[in-house]
N, C-alpha and C positions, 0 to 999 in steps of 0.2 A: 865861875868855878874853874880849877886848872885840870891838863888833861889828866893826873892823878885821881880827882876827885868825879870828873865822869867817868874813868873806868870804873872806878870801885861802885860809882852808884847805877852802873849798867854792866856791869862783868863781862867787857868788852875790854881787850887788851890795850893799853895804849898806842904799842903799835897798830894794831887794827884802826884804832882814831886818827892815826899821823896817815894811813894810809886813806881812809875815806877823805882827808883833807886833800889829799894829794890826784884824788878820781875827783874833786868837786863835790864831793856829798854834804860835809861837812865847811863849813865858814866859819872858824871864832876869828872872835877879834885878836887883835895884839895889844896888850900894855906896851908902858913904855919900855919895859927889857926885855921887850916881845916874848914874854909869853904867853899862852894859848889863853885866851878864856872864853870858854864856852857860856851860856842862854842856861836856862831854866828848859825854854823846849828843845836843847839839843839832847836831852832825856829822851824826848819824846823821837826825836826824828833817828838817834841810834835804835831805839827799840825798830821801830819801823824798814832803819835798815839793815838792822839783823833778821826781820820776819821775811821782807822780802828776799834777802841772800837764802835763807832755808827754803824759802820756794824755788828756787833753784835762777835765781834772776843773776845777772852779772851786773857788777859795778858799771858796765855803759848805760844799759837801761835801765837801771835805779835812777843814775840820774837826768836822764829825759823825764820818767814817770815819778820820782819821789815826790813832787811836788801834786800829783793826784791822789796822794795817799791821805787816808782819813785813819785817825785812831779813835775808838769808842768804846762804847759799851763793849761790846762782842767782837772786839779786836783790833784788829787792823785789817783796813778794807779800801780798796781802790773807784775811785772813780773811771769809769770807760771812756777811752773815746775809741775811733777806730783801730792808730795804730798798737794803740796800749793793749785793744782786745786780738790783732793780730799778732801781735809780739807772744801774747799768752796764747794763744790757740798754737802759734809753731812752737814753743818751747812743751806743750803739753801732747803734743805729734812726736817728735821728739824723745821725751820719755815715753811714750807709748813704743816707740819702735826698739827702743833699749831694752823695755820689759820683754815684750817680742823673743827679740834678742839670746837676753838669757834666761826664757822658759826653752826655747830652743837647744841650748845648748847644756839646760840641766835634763829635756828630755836626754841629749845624747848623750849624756855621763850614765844617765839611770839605764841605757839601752846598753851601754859599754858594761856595765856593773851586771847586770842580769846577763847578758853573753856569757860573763867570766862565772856567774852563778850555774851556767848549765853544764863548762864543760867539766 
């Protein structure tokens, strides 16, 4: 298929495909007036690198670990190994210290707002 016809059948922008090509995510092959043609499983492996991008992964480590990835019944799901389960323990530190963050800094809005409620 061309990259016209995996965007529409993953509602993933073309660009967004020209760039996974360009991180190494993606492989089609070339015709001969080189254009793109993607697999039946590059269905499969956009979905996968759209779930992992929403977990908050970066196109480096998608593609060290996209090749651990499993799609199934119940989604899409990772195989572990150490650095894959350290990679995901600092990125989930991480958001935890953001959250942190800004509970912190919505207490001090809520403490600025009730100051301004007293005087």
């Amino acid at each position: 298929m061309l990259i016209g016809e995996l965007a529409d059948r993953t509602g993933v922008s073309t660009r967004a495909l020209r760039h996974y090509e360009e991180r190494g995510l993606l492989v089609p092959h070339r015709d001969t007036n080189d254009y793109r043609i993607y697999a039946e499983q590059d269905v499969v492996r956009v979905a996968q690198i759209q779930t992992m991008i929403a977990a908050g992964l970066g196109t480096d480590p998608i593609r060290r670990y996209i090749d651990c990835a499993r799609t199934g019944n119940h989604g899409l799901s990772l195989e572990m190994c150490p650095d894959l389960r350290a990679e995901l323990d600092a990125l989930a530190a991480h958001l935890t210290m953001q959250q942190n963050t800004l509970e912190q800094k919505r207490e001090r809005l809520c403490a600025l707002s009730a100051d301004h409620d007293d005087s």
